[in-house]
PDB file with SEQRES, HELIX, SHEET and CRYST1 records, atoms N, CA, C and O in Angstrom:
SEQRES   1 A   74  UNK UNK UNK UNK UNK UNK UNK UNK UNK UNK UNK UNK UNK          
SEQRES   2 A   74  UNK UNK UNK UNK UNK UNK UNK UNK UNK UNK UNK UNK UNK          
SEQRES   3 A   74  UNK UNK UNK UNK UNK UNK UNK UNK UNK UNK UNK UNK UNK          
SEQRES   4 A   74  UNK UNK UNK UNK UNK UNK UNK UNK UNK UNK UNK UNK UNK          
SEQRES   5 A   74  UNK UNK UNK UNK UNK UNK UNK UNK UNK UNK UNK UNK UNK          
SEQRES   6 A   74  UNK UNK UNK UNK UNK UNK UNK UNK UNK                          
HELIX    1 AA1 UNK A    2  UNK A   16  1                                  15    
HELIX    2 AA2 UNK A   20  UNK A   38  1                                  19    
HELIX    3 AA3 UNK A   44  UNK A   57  1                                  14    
HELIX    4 AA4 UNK A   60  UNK A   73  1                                  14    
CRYST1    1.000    1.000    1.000  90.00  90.00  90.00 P 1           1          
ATOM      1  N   UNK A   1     -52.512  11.951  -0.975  1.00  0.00           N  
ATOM      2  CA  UNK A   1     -51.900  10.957  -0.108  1.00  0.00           C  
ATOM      3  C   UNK A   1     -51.116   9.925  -0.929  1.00  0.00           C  
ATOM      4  O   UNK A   1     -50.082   9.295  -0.707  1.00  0.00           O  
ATOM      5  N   UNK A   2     -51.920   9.974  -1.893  1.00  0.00           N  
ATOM      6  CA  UNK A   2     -50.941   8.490  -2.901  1.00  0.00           C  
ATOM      7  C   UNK A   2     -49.788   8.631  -3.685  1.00  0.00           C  
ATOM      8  O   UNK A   2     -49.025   7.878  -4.291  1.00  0.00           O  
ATOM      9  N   UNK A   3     -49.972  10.589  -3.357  1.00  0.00           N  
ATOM     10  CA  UNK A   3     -48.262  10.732  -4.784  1.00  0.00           C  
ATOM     11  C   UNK A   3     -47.189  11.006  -3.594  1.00  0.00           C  
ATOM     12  O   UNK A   3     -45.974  10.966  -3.788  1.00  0.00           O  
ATOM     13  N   UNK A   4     -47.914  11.347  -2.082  1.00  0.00           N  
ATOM     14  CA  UNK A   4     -47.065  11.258  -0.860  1.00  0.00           C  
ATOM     15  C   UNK A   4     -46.373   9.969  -1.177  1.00  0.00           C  
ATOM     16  O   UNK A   4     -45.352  10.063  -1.857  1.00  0.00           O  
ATOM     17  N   UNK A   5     -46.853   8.509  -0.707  1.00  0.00           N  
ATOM     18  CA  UNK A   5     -46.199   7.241  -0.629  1.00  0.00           C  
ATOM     19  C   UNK A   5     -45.585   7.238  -2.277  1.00  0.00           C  
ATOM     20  O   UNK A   5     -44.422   6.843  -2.363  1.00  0.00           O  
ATOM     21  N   UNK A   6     -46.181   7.595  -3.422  1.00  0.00           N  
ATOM     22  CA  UNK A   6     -45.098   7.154  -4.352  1.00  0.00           C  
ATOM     23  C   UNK A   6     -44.142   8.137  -4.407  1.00  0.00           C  
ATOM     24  O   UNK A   6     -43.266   7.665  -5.131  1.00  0.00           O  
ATOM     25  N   UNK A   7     -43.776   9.343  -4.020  1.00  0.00           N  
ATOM     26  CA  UNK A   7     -42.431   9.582  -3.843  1.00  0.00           C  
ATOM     27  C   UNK A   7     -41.850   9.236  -2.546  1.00  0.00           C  
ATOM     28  O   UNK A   7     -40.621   9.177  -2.498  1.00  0.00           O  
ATOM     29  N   UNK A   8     -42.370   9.051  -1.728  1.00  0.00           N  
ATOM     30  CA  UNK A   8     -41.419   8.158  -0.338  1.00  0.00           C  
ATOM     31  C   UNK A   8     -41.341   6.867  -1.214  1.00  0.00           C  
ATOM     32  O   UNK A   8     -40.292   6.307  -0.895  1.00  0.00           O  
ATOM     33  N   UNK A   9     -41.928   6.214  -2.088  1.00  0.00           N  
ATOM     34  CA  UNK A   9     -41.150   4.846  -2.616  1.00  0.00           C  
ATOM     35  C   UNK A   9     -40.077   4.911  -3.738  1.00  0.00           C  
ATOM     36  O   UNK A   9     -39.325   3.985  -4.044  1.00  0.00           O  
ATOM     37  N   UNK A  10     -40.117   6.106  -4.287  1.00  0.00           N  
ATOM     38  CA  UNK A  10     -39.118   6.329  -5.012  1.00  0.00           C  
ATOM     39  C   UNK A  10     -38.186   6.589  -4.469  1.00  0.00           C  
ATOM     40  O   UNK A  10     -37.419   5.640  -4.633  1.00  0.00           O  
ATOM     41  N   UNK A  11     -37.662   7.449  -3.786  1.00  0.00           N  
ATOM     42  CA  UNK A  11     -36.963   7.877  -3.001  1.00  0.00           C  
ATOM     43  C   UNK A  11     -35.869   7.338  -1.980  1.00  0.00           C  
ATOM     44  O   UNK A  11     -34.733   7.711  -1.684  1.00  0.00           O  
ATOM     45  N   UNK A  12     -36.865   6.092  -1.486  1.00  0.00           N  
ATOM     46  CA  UNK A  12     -36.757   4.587  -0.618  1.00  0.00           C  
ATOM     47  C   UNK A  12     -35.744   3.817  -1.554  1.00  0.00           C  
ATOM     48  O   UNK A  12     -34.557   3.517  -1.425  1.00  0.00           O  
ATOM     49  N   UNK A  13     -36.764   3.600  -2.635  1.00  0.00           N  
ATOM     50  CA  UNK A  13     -35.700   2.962  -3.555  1.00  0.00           C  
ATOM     51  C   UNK A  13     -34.462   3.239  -4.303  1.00  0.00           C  
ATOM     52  O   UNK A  13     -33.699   2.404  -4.789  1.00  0.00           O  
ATOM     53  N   UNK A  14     -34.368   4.459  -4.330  1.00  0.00           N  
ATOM     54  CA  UNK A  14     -33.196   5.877  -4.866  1.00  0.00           C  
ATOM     55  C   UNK A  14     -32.222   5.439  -3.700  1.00  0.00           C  
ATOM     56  O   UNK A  14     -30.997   5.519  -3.792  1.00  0.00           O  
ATOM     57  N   UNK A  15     -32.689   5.116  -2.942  1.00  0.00           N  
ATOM     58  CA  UNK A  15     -31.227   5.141  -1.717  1.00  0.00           C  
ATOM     59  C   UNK A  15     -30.480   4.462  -2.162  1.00  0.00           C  
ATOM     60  O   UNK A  15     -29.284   4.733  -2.268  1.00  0.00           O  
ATOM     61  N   UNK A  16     -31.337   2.800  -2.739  1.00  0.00           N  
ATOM     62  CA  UNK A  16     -30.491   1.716  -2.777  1.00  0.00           C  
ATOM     63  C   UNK A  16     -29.926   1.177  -4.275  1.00  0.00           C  
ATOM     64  O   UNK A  16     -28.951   0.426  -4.313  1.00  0.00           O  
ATOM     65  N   UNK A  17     -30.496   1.543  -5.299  1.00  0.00           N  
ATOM     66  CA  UNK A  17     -30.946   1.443  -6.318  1.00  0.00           C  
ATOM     67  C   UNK A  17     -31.107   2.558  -7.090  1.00  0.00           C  
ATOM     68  O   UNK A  17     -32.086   3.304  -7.118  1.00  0.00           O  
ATOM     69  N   UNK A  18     -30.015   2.637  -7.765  1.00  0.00           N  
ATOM     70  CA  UNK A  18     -29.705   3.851  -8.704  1.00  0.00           C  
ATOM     71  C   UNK A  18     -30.545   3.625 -10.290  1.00  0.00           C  
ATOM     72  O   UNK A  18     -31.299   4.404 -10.872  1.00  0.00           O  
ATOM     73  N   UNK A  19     -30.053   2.185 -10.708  1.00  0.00           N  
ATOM     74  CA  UNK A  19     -30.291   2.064 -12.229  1.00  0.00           C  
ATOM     75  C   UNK A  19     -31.643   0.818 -11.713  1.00  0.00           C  
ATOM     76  O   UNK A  19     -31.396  -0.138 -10.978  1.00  0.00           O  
ATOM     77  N   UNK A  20     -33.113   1.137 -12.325  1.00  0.00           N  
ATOM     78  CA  UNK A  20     -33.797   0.572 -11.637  1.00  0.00           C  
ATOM     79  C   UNK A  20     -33.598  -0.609 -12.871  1.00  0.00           C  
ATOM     80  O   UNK A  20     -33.683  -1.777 -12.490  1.00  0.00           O  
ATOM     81  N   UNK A  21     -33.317  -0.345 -14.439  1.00  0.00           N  
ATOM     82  CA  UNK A  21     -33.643  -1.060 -15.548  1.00  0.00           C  
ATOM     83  C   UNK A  21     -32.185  -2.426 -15.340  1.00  0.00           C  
ATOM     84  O   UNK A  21     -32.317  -3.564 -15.789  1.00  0.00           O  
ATOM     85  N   UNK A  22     -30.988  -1.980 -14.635  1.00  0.00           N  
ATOM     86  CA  UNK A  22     -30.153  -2.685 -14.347  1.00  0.00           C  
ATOM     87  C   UNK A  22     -30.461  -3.694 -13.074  1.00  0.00           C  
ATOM     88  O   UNK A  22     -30.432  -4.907 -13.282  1.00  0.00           O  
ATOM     89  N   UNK A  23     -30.697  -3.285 -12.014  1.00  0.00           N  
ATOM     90  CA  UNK A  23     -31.351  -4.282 -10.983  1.00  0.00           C  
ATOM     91  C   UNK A  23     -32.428  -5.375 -11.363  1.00  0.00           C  
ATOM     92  O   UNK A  23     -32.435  -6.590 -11.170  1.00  0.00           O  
ATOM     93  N   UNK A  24     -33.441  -4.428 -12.041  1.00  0.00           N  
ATOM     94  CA  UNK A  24     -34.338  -6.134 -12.895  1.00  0.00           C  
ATOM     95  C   UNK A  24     -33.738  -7.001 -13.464  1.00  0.00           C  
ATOM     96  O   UNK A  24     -34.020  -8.199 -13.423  1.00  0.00           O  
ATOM     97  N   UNK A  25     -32.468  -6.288 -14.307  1.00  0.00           N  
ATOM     98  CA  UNK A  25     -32.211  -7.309 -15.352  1.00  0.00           C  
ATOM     99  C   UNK A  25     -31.262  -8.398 -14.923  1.00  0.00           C  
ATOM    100  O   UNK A  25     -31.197  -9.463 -15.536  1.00  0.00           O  
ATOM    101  N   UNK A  26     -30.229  -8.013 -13.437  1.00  0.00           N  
ATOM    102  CA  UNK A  26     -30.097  -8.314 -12.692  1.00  0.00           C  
ATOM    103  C   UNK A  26     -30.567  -9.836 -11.886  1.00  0.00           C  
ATOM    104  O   UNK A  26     -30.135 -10.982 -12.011  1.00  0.00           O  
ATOM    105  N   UNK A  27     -31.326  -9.420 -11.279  1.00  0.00           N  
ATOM    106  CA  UNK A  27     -32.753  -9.953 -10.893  1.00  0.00           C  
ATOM    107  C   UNK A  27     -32.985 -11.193 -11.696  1.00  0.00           C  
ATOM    108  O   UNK A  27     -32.686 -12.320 -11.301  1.00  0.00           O  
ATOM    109  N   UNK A  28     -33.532 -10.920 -12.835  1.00  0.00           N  
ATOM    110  CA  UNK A  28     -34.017 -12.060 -13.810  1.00  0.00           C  
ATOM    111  C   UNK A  28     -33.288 -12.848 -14.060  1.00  0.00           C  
ATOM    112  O   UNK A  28     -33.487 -14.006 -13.694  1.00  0.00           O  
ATOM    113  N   UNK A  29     -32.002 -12.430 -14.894  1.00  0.00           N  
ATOM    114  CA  UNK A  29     -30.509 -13.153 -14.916  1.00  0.00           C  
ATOM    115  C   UNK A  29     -30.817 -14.073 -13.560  1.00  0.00           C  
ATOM    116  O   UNK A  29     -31.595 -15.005 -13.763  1.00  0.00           O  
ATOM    117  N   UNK A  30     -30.346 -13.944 -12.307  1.00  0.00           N  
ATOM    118  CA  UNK A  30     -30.437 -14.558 -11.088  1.00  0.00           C  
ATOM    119  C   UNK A  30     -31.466 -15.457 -11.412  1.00  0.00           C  
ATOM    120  O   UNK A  30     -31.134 -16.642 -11.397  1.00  0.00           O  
ATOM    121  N   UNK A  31     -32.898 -15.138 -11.767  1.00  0.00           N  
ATOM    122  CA  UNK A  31     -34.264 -15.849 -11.360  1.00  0.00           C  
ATOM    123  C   UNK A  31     -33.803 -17.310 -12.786  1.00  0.00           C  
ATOM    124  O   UNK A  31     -33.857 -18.530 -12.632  1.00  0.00           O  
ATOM    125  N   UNK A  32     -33.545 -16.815 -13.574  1.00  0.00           N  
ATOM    126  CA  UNK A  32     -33.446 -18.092 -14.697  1.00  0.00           C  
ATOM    127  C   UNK A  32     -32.304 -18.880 -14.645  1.00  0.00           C  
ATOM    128  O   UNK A  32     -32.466 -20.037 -15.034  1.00  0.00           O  
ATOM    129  N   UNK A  33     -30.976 -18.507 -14.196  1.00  0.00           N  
ATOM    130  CA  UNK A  33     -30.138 -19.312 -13.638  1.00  0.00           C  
ATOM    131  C   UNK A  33     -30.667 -20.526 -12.823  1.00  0.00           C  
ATOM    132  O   UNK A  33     -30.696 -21.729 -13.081  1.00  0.00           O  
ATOM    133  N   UNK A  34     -31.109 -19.739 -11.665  1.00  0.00           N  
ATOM    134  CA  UNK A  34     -31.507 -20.270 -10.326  1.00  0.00           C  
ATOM    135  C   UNK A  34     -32.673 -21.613 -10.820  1.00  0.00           C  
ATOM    136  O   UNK A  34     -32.684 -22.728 -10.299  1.00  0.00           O  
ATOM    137  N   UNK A  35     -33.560 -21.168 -11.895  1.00  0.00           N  
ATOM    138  CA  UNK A  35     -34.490 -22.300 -12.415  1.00  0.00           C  
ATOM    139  C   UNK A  35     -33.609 -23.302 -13.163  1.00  0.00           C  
ATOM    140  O   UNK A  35     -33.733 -24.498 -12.898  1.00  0.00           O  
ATOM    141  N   UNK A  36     -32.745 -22.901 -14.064  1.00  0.00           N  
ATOM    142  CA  UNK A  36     -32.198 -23.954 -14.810  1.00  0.00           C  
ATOM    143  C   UNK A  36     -31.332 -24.675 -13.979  1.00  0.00           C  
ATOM    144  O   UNK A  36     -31.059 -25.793 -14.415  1.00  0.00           O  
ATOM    145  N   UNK A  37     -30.859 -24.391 -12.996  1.00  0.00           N  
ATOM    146  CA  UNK A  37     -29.873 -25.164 -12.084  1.00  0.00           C  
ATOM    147  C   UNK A  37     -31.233 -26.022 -11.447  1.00  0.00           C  
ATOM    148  O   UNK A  37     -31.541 -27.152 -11.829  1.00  0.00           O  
ATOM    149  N   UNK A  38     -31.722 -25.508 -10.757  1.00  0.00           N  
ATOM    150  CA  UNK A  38     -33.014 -26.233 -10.134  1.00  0.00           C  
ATOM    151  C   UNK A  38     -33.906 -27.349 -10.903  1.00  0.00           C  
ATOM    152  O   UNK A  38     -34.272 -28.394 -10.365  1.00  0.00           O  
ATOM    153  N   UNK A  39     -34.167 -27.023 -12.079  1.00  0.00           N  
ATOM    154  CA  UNK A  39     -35.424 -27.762 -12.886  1.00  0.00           C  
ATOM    155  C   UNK A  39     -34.559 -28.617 -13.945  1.00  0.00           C  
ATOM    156  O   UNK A  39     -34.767 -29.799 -14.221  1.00  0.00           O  
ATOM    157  N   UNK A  40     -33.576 -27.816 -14.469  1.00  0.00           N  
ATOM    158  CA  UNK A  40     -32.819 -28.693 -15.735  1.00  0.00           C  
ATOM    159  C   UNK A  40     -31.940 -28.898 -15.153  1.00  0.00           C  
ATOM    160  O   UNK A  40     -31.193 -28.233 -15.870  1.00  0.00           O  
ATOM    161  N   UNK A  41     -31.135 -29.366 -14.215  1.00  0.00           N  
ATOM    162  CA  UNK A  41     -30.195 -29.995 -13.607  1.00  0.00           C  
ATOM    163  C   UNK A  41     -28.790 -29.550 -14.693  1.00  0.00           C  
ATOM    164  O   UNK A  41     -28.078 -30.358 -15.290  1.00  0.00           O  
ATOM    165  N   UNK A  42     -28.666 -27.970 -14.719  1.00  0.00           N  
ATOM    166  CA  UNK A  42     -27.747 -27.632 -15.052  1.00  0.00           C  
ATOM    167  C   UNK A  42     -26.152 -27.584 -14.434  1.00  0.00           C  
ATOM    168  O   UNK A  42     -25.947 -26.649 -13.661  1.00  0.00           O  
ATOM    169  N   UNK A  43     -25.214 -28.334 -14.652  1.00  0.00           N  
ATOM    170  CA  UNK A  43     -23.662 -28.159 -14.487  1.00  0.00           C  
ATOM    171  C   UNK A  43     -23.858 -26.499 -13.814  1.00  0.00           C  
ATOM    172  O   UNK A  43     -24.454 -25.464 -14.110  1.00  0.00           O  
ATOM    173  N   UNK A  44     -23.064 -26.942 -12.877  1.00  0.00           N  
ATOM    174  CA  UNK A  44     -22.456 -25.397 -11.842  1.00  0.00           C  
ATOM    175  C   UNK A  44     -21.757 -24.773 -12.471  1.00  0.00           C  
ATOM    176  O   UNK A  44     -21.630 -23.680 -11.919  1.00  0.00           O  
ATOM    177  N   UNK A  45     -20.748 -24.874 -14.061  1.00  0.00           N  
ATOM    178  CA  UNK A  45     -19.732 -24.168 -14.041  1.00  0.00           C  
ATOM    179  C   UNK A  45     -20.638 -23.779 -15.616  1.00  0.00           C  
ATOM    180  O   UNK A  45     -20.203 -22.811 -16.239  1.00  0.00           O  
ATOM    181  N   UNK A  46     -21.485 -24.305 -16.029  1.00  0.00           N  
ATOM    182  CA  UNK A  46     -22.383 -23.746 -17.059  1.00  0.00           C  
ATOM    183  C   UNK A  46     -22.910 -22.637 -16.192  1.00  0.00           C  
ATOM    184  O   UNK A  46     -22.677 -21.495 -16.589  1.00  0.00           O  
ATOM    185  N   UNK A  47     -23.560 -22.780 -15.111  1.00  0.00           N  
ATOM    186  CA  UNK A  47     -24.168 -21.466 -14.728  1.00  0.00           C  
ATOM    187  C   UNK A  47     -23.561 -20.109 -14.278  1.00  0.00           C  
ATOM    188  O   UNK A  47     -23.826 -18.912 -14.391  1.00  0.00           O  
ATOM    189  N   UNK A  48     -22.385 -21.090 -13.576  1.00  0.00           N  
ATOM    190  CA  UNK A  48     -21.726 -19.680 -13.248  1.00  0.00           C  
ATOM    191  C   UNK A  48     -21.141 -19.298 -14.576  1.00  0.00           C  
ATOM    192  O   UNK A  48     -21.047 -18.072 -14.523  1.00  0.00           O  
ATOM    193  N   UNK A  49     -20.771 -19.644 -15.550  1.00  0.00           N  
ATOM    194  CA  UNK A  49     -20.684 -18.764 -16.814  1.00  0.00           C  
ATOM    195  C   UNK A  49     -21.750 -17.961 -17.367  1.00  0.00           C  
ATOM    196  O   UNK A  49     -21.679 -16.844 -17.879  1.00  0.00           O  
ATOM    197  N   UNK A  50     -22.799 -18.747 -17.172  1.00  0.00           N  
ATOM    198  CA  UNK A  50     -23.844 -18.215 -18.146  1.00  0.00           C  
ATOM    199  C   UNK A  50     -24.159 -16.629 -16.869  1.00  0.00           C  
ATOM    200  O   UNK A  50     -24.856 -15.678 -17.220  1.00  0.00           O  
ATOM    201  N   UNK A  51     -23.614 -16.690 -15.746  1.00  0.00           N  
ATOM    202  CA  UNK A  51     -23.956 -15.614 -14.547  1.00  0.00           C  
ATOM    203  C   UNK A  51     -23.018 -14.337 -15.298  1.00  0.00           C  
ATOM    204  O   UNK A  51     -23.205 -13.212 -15.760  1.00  0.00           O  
ATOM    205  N   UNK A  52     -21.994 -15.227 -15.106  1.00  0.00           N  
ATOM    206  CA  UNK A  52     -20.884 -14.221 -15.622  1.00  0.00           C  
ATOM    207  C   UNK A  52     -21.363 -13.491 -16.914  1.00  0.00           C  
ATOM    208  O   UNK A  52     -21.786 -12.339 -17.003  1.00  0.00           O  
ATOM    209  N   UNK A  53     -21.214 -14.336 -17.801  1.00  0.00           N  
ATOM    210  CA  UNK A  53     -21.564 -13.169 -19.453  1.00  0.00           C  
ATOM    211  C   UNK A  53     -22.784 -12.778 -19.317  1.00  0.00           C  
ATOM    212  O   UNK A  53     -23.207 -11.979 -20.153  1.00  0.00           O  
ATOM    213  N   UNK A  54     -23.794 -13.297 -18.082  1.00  0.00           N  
ATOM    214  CA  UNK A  54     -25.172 -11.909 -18.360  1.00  0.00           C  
ATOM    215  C   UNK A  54     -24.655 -11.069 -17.833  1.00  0.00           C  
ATOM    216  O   UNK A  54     -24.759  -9.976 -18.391  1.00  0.00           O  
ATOM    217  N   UNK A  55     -23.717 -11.131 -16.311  1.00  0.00           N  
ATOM    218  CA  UNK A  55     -23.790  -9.683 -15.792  1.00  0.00           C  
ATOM    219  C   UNK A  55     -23.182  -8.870 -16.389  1.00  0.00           C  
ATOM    220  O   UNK A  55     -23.400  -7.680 -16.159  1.00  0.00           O  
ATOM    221  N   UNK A  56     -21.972  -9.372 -17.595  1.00  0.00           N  
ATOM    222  CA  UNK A  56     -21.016  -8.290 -18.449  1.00  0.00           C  
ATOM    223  C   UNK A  56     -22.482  -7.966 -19.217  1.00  0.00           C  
ATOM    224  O   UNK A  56     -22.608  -6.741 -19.221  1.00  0.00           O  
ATOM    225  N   UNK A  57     -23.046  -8.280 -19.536  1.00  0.00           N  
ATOM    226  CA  UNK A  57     -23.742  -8.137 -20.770  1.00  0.00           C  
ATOM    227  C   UNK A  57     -24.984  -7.394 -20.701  1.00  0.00           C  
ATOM    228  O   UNK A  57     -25.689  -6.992 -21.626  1.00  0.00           O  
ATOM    229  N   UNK A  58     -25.159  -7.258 -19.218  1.00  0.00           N  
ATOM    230  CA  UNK A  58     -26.008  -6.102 -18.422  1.00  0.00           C  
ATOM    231  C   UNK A  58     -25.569  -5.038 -18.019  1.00  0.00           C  
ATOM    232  O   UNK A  58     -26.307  -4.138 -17.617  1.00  0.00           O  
ATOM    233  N   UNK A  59     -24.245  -4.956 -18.060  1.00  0.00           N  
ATOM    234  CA  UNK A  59     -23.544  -3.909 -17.457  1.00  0.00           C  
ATOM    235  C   UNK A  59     -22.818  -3.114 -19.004  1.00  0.00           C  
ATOM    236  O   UNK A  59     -22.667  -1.892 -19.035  1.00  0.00           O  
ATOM    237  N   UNK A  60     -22.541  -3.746 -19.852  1.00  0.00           N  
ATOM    238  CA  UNK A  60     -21.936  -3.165 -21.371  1.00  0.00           C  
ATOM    239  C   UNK A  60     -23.243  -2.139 -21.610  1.00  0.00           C  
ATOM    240  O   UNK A  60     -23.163  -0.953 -21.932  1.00  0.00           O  
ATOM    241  N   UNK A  61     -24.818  -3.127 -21.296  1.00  0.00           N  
ATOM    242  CA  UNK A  61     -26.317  -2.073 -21.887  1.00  0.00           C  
ATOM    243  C   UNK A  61     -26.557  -0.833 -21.118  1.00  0.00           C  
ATOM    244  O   UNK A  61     -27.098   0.179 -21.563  1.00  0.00           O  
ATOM    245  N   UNK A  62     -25.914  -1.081 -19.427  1.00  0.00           N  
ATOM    246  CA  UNK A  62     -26.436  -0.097 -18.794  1.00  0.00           C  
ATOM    247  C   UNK A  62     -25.347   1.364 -19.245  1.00  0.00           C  
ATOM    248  O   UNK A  62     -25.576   2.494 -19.677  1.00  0.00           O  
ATOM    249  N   UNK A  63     -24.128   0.610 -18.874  1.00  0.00           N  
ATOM    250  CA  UNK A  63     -23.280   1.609 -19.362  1.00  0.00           C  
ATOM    251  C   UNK A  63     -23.707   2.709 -20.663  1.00  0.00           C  
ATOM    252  O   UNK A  63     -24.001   3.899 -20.542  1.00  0.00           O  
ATOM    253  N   UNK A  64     -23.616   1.686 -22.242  1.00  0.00           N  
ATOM    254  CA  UNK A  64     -24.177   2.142 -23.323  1.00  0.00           C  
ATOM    255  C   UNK A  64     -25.373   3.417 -22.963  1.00  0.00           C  
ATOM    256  O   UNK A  64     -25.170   4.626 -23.076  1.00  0.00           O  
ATOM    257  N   UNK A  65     -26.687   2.730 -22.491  1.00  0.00           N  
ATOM    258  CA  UNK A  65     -27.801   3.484 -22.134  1.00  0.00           C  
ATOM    259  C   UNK A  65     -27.356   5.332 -21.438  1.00  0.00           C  
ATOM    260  O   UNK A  65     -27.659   6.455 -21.841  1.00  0.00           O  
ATOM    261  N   UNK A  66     -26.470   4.795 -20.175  1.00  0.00           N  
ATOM    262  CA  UNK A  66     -25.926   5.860 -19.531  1.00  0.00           C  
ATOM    263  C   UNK A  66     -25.217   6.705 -20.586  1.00  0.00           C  
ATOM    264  O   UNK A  66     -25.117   7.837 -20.113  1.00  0.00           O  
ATOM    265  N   UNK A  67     -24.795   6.668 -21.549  1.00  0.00           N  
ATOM    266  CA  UNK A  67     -23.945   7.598 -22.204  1.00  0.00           C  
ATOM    267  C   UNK A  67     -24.599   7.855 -23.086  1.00  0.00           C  
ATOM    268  O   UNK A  67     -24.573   9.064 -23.314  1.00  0.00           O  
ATOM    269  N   UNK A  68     -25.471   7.069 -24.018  1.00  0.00           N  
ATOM    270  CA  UNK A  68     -26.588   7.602 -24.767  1.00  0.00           C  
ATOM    271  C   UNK A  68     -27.329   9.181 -23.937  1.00  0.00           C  
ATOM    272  O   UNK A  68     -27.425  10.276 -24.491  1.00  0.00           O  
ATOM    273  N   UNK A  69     -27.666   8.922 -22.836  1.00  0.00           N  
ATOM    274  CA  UNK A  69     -28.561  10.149 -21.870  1.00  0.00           C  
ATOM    275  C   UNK A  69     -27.443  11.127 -22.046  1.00  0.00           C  
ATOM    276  O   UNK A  69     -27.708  12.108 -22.740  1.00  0.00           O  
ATOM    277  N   UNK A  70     -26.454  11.051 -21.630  1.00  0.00           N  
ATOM    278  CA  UNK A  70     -25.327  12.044 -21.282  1.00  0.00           C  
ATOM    279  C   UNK A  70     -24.790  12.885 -22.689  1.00  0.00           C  
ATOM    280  O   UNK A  70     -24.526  14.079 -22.829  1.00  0.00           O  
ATOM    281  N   UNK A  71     -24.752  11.967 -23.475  1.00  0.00           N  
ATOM    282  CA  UNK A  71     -24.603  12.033 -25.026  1.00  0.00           C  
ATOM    283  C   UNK A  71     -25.648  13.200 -25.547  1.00  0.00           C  
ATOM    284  O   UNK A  71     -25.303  14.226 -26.134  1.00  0.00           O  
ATOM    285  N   UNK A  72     -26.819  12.875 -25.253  1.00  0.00           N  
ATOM    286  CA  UNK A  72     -28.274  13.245 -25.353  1.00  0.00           C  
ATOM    287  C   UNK A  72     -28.523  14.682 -25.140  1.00  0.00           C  
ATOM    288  O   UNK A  72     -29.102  15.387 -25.966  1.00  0.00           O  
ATOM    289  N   UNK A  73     -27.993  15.166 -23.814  1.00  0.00           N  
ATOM    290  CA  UNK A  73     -28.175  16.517 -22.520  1.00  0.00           C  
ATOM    291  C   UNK A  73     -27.062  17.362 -23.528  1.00  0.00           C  
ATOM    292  O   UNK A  73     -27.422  18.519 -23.747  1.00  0.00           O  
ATOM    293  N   UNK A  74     -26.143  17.074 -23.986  1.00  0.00           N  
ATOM    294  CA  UNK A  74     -25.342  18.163 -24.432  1.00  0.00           C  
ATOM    295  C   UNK A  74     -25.557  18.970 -26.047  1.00  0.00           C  
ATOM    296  O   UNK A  74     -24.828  19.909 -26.370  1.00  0.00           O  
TER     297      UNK A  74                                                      
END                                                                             
C-alpha cells in the first residue's frame, strides 16, 4: 500500500515538477529573500537583484547537472 501512494506522489509531482533539485533551490532562494526583506529591512532593489542572480545561478547548475547526465548516457 505504501509504494502504491509513493508512486502516486511521484508521479503527482512529475506532472508539475520536472527538476525536483531546481524547485527547492528555487524555493529557498524565495524563503531567504523573503526573510531578509522581512527581518533585515532589506532595500527592494537589493532583493530583487539578489532574486535575479540566484535564479541565473540556479538555472546555469541545473542546466550544467542536465548535461553532465546526458554527457554521462552516451
Amino acid at each position: 500500500m505504501t509504494n502504491i501512494l509513493k508512486v502516486a506522489f511521484r508521479e503527482f509531482f512529475g506532472m508539475f515538477v520536472d527538476d525536483g533539485a531546481l524547485a527547492l533551490a528555487a524555493l529557498l532562494l524565495i524563503a531567504v529573500v523573503g526573510v531578509l526583506v522581512k527581518f533585515a529591512h532589506a532595500d527592494a532593489l537589493l532583493a530583487a537583484a539578489l532574486l535575479l542572480l540566484g535564479c541565473l545561478l540556479i538555472l546555469a547548475e541545473s542546466v550544467m547537472r542536465a548535461a553532465r547526465k546526458k554527457f554521462q548516457r552516451k
